[in-house]
C-alpha positions in Angstrom: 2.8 -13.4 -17.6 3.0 -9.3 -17.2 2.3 -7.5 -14.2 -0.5 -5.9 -12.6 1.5 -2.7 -12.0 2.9 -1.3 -15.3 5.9 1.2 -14.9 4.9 4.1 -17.5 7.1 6.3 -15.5 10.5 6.0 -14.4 8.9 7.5 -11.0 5.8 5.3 -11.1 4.0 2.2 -11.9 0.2 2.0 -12.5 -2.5 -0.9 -11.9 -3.3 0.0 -15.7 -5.9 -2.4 -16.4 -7.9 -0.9 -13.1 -7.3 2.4 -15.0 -8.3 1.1 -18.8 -11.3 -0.1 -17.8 -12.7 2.6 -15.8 -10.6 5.7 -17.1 -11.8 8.1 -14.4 -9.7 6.0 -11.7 -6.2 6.4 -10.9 -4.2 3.6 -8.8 -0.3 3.0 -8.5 2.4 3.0 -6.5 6.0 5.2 -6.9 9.5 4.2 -7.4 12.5 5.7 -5.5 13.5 7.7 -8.6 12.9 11.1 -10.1 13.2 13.1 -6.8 15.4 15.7 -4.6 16.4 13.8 -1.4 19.6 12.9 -0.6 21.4 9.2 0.4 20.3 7.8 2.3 16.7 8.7 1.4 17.9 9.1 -2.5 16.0 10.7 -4.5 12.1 10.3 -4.6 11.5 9.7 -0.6 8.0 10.5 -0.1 8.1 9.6 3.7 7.7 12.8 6.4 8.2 10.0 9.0 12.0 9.4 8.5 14.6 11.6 9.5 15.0 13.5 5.6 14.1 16.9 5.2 10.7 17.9 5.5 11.1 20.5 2.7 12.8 17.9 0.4 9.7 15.4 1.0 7.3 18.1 0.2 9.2 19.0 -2.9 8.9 15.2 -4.0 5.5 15.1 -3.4 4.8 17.9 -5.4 6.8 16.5 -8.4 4.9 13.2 -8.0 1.3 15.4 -8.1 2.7 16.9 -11.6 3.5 13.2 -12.5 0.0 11.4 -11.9 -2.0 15.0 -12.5 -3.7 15.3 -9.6 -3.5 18.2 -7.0 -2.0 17.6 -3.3 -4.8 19.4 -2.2 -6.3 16.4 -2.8 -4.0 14.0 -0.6 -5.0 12.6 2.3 -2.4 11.1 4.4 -2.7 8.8 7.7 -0.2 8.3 10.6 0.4 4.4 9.8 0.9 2.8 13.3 0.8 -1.1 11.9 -2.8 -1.6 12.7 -6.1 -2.3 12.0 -8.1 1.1 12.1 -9.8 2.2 9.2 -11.3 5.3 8.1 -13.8 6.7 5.4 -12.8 9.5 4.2 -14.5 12.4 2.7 -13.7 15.7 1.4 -13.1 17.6 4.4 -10.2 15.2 4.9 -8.2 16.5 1.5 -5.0 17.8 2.6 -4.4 16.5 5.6 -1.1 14.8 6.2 0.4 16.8 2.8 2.7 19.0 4.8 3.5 17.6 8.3 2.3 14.6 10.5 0.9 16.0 12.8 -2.5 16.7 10.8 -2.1 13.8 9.4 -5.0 10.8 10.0 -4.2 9.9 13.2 -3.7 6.2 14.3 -5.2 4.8 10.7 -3.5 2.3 8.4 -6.8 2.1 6.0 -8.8 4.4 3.9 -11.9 4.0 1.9 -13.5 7.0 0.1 -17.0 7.0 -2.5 -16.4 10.6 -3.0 -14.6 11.5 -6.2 -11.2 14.2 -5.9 -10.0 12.5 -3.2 -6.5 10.8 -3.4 -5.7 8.0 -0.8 -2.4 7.4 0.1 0.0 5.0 2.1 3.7 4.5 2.9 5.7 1.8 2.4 9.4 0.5 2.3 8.5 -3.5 2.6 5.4 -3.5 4.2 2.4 -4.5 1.8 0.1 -2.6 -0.7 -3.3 -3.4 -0.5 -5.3 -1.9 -3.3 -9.5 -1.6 -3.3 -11.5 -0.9 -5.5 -15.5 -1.9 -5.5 -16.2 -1.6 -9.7 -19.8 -1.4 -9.7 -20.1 1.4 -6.6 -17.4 3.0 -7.7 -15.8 3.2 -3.2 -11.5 2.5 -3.5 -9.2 2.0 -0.7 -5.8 1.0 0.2 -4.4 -0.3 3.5 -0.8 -0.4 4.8 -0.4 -4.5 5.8 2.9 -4.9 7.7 3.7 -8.9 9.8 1.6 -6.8 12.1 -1.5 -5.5 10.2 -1.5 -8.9 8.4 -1.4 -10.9 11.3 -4.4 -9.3 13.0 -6.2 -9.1 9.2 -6.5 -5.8 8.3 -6.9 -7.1 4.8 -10.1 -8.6 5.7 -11.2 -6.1 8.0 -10.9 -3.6 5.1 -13.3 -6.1 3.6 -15.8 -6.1 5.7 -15.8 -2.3 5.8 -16.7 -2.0 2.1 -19.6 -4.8 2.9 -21.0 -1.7 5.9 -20.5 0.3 3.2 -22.8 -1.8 0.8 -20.2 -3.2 -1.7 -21.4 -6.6 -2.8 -18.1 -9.2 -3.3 -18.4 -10.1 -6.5 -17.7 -6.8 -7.3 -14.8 -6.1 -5.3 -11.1 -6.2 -6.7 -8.1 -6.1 -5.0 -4.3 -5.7 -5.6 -1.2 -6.6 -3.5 1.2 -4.0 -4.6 5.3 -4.3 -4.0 6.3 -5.5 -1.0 9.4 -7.8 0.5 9.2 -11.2 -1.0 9.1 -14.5 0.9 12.7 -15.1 0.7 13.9 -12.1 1.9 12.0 -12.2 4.7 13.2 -14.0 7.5 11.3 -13.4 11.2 11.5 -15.4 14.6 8.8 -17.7 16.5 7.2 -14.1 18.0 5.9 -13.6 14.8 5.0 -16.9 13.3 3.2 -17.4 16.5 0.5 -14.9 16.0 -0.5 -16.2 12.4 -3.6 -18.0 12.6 -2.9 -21.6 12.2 -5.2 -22.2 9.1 -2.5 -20.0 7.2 0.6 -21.4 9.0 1.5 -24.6 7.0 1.0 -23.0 3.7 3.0 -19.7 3.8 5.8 -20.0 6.5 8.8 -22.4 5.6 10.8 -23.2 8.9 14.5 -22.9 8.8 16.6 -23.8 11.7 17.0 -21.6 15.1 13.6 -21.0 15.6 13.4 -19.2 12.2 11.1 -19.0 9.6 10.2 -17.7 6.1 6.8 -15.8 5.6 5.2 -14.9 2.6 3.1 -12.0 3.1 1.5 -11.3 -0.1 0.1 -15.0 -0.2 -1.0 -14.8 3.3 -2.9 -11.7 2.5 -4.2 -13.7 -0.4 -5.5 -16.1 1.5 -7.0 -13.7 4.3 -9.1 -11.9 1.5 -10.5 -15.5 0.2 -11.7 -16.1 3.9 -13.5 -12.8 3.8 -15.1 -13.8 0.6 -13.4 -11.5 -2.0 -13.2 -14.2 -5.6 -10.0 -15.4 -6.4 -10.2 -14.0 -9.9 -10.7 -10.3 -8.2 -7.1 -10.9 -6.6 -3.7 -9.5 -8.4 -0.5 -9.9 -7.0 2.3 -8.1 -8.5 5.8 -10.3 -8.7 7.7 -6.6 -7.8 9.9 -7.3 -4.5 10.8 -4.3 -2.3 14.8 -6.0 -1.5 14.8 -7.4 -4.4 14.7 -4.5 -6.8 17.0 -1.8 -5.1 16.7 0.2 -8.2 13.2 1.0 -8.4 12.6 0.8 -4.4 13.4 1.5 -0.9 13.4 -1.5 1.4 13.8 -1.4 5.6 15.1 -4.8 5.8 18.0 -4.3 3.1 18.5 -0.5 3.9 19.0 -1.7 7.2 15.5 0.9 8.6 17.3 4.0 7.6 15.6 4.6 4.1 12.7 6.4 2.4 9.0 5.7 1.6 7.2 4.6 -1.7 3.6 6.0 -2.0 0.9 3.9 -2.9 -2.6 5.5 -4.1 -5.9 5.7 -5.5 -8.5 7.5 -6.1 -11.9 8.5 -8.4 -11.7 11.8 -10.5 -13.9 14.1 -12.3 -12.0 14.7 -15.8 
């Protein structure tokens, strides 16, 4: 069974068949490779919120924009504080975020944009992808789903923010892009307490000490199916952020000193 994201690029992999069937979209996530940044950061960190320098990150930003072809004009970039708050976005919003945080979306971990030339964009080194995109109204959207923002559903608040919009569901598809896998992911009672207790038996195995194994791409599956999104209209890529230490960075495993991936989407005029 093949993957939702391809890797077309050493730097990048693509939700291709998102991008075959409506060529004016673009939708992937980036690899660690192909950049400027020193170890620990090495080489393609695309994070301005870890300590690597901010010079080198705008450098590898710039090589991604020649990589995918669009401008970082066009970038818009959010603070990420592992919550629920989402934004729409429109074209006064392009740029922000590109060069330093501080102009930067403040206190947002979603996007949503129905303009075209926009690019949203997220940050992640095991926290998970979620990829929108509503085929028939032609609105995307990603959101940045850590134990926190997954817990407290941002998944299906996004959701419900393309219905205000006026998406209808059977038109909506989704992607869970590379995060850390089940197995790798190990948390304590504080967390496993705060998952709602519909999705408790299904995706947390119980190990001993009063810890526990979550799966946090299938408990984001199963948050979008209780906000109505079809099952069919749901990929989730196998890619593992610890697992695969050559195409990605990963807190857990990196022990929190590490660089960002970028995941993003957007409409174009070409």
């Amino acid at each position: 069974m093949t993957d939702v994201f391809k890797q077309k690029h050493p730097s990048v992999l693509y939700i291709e068949k998102w991008m075959e069937q409506h060529p004016q979209l673009i939708a992937g996530f980036s690899t660690r490779n192909g950049g400027y940044s020193p170890q620990p950061y090495d080489s393609l960190n695309l994070g301005l919120h870890v300590q690597d320098d901010k010079e080198l990150v705008y450098k590898n930003r710039q090589r991604l924009t020649e990589m995918i072809d669009v401008p970082i004009t066009n970038w818009v970039c959010s603070e990420q504080v592992h919550g629920t708050r989402i934004k729409v976005v429109s074209g006064e919003d392009r740029g922000k975020g590109i060069k330093n945080m501080k102009t930067a979306l403040q206190g947002y971990d979603g996007m949503i944009t129905g303009e075209k030339n926009i690019l949203c964009t997220a940050y992640f080194a095991d926290c998970v992808p979620l990829f929108y995109f509503d085929t028939k109204r032609k609105y995307v959207g990603i959101a940045h789903a850590g134990w926190k923002g997954t817990v407290n559903q941002v998944a299906g608040k996004m959701v419900e923010r393309f219905q205000q919009l006026g998406t209808h569901l059977e038109h909506l598809s989704v992607a869970i892009g590379p995060c850390i896998s089940d197995v790798n992911y190990e948390v304590d009672e504080r967390v496993i307490s705060q998952i709602d207790p519909r999705f408790q038996t299904s995706q947390v195995i119980k190990k001993v000490n009063d810890r526990y194994l979550l799966n946090l791409k299938q408990l984001n599956v199963e948050i979008l199916l209780q906000s109505g999104v079809l099952r069919h209209n749901i990929d989730v890529t196998r890619f593992c952020t610890y697992e695969d230490h050559h195409l990605f960075f990963s807190h857990r495993r990196d022990g929190g000193k590490t660089g960002r991936m970028l995941g993003f989407i957007g409409l174009f005029s070409r």
